[in-house]
N, C-alpha and C positions, 0 to 999 in steps of 0.2 A: 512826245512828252518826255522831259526829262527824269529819269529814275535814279535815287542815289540806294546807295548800299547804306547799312544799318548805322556806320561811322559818321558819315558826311549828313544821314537822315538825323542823329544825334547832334549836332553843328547846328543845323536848319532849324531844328526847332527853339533854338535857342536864339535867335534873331525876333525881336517884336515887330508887329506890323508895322508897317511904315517907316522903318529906319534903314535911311542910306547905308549899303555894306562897303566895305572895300575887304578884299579878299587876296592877302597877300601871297605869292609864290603859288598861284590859281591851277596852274600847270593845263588842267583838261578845260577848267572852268564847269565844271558840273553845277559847284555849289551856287554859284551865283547866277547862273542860268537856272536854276530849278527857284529859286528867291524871287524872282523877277518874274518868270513864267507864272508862275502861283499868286502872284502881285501883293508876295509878303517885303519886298523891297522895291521900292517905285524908283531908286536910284544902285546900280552895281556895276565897281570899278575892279579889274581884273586887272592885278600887274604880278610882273615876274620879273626874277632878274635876268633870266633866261629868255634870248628871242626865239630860240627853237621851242621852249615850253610855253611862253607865249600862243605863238604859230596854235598850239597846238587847242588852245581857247577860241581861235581865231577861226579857225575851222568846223569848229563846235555850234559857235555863231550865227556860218552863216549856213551848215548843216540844218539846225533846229530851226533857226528863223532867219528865213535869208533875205528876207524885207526890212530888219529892224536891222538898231544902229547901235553897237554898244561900246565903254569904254573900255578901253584896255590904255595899260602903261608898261613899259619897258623902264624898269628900275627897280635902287634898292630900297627894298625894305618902304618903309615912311616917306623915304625921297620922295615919291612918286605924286602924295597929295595934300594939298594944302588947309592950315589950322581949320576945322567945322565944315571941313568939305565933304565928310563920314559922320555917321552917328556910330557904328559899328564897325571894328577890323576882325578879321577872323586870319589868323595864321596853323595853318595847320603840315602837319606830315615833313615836319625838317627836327633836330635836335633843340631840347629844351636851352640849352645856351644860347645855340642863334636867334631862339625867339627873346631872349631877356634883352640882346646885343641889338637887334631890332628895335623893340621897346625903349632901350636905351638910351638910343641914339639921340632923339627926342622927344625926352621926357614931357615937355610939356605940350607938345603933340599927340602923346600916347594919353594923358590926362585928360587930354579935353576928348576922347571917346565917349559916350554914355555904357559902352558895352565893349569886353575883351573873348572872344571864343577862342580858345587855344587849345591844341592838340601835339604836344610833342612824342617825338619818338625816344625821346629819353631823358636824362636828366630831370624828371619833373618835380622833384625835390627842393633844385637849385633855381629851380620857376616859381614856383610857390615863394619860395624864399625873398626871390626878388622883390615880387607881385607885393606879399604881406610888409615890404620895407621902403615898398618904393611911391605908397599913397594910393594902395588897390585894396580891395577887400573882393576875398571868394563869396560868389554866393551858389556855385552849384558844381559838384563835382558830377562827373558821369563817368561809365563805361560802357564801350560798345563793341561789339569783334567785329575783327576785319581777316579772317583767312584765320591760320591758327591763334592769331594773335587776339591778344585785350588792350584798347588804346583806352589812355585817359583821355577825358575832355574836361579843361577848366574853363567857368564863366566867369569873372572877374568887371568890377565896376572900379570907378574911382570913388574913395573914401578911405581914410583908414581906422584901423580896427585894432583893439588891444593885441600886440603878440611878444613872445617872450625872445626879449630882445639877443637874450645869453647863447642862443639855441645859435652855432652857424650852420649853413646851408648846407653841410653833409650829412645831417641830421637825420635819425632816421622818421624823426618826427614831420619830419615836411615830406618825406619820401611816399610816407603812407599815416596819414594824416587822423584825426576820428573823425573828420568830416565824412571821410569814406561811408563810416558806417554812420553818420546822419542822415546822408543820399544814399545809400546802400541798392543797389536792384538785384534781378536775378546774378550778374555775374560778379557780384561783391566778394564771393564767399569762392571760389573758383578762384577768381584774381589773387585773392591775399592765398589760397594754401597753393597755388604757382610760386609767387614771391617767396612764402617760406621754407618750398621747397629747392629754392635754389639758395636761402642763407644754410640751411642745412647743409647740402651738400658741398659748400665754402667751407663750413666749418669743417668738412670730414674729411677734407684737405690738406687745412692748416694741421690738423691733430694728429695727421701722419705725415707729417714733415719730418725730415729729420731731426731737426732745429726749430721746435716748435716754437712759436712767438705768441708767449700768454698774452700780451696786451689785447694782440690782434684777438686770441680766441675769446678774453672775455667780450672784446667789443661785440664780434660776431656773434657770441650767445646770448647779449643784453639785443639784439637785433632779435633774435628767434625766440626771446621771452614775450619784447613788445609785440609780434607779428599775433604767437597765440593770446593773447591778450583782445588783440582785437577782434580776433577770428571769436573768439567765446562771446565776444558782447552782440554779436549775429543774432 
């Protein structure tokens, strides 16, 4: 039986019964093997760009079930599968750019999902950003640990949703969002005073520079006003 750790358990739940997954850059194929196993997805498409991280689903396969027959694709991104052939893509564990750049590519590929699970390892500011401009609306933010680490998970549909158009993507408003604290769980509040604790110590930085750059330091302490801000509405 397939067991996921509390990240990829986080991801799974977020798939409703019965919808086709495609599981982009799958690497082990955990996720899509424990979806299918559990017969919360009756159809799961495993691709990578990678043939070695492939391989490496591929083994998994016929480890856990070596009677069954299952898809895998060797490709990029969307290449791999054709308009309504997914109800659900899940990308997870690469940089919040390559997943916008993915989404991207085709756009109206990426629309006609019913369902987006996204987990980046960074930038997920400049993902929100896209997501809320590009005909997506969030409807659930998560966090889960993985090792010392707190990954976000964004759930995202198509539809769009009022957003303030003024605001660009380096925002610290898309960075950390109040939906946070709408989803809020046990590690809501951990999360944000990590994050504030590293605008902090940017700032104690900038302020003993030589050549100290006020712009930068207001920017940075308009970031560690909005952070306790959010940390208080806990």
């Amino acid at each position: 039986m397939i067991r996921l750790n509390d990240r990829l358990s986080a991801m799974a739940a977020e798939v409703r019964p019965g919808q086709r997954v495609l599981d982009v850059g799958t690497d082990h194929g955990y996720l899509p093997l424990y979806l299918w196993e559990r017969g919360i997805a009756p159809k799961v498409i495993m691709s990578d760009i990678s043939s070695g991280s492939l391989q490496k689903a591929a083994d998994n396969c016929r480890l856990y079930f070596p009677h069954e027959s299952f898809d895998l694709r060797l490709g990029n991104g969307l290449e791999v599968i054709k308009p309504h052939e997914a109800d659900c893509v899940v990308i997870a564990g690469m940089g919040g750019i390559l997943i916008c750049d993915i989404l991207a590519q085709d756009r109206a590929k990426s629309l006609a999902f019913e369902r987006l699970i996204l987990q980046p390892r960074n930038n997920i500011g400049r993902l929100r950003y896209w997501l809320l401009n590009s005909g997506f609306h969030i409807t659930r933010e998560q966090l889960a640990k993985e090792g010392r680490y707190i990954c976000e998970i964004i759930t995202a549909e198509p539809g769009e949703r009022a957003v303030s158009r003024n605001l660009g993507p380096e925002r610290i408003e898309y960075q950390y969002p109040h939906t946070l604290i709408d989803f809020k769980n046990p590690l809501t509040e951990e999360y944000l005073r990590r994050k504030l604790a590293e605008e902090e110590h940017i700032l104690a930085g900038l302020r003993q520079s030589s050549a100290p750059d006020r712009q930068a330091i207001r920017s940075r302490q308009y970031r560690i006003d909005y952070l306790e801000r959010l940390i208080k509405k806990l």
